[in-house]
Every structure is written in structure tokens, then in C-alpha cells.
N, C-alpha and C positions, 0 to 999 in steps of 0.2 A: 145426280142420281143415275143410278146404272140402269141397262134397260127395262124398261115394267116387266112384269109376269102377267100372262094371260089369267084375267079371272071373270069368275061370273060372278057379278054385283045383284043383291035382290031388289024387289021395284022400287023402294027408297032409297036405295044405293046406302044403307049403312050395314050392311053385312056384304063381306066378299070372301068367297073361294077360292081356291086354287089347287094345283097338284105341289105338293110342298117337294116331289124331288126334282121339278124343272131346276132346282136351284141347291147346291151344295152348304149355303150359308144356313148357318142355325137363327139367323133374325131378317125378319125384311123391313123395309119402313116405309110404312104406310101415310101417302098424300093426303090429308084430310080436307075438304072443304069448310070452317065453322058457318053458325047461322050468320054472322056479321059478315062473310064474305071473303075474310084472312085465310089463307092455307098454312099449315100446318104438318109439319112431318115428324111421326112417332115412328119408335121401334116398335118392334113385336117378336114373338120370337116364330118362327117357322114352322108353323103347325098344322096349315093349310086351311084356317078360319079366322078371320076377325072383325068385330063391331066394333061401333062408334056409339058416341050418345046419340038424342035426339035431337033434330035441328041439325046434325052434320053428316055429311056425307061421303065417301071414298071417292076418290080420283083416281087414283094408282096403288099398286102392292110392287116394291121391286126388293133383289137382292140386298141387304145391306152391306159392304165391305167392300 
């Protein structure tokens, strides 16, 4: 994975921001942590928002590509 993007995560850490033009990529992909512990890496597309369910948490938002 390329390097994170600066984001602000809210107090459960399953929503995070960012400024969507630090990055030229149209998708980032987001580190997940689930409730059993596994990480987990999704796309998304570069919007400069994205949730999780409940029980899991964000780690990272980076560039995809």
C-alpha cells in the first residue's frame, strides 16, 4: 500500500475524511480492522468520505494504484 492520506477518523474510528485532492487516484483503499481482529483492505472510490459497519474500524485511507 502506498502512503496513507492524512484523515480525521470519528471517536469510533468507523467514519473517516479526508481532502479527496491530496490524491489524483479516483479510488483509495481503505485498511479495515473487523470485530474478530482480521484486517481487511477495500476500495472506494475518492470521495473524501467513508464508513464501515459496526464492530469495525478504519486504520488507514491510501491512494489506490
Amino acid at each position: 500500500m502506498s502512503d496513507a492520506l492524512p484523515v480525521r477518523l470519528s471517536d469510533e474510528g468507523r467514519t473517516a475524511t479526508w481532502n479527496p485532492a491530496l490524491t489524483r487516484a479516483s479510488q483509495v483503499i481503505v485498511r479495515v480492522r473487523r470485530a474478530d481482529g482480521s484486517v481487511e483492505e477495500r476500495r472506494s472510490l475518492n470521495s473524501g468520505r467513508t464508513r464501515v459497519r459496526e464492530g469495525e474500524a478504519i486504520e488507514t485511507v491510501a491512494p489506490a494504484g
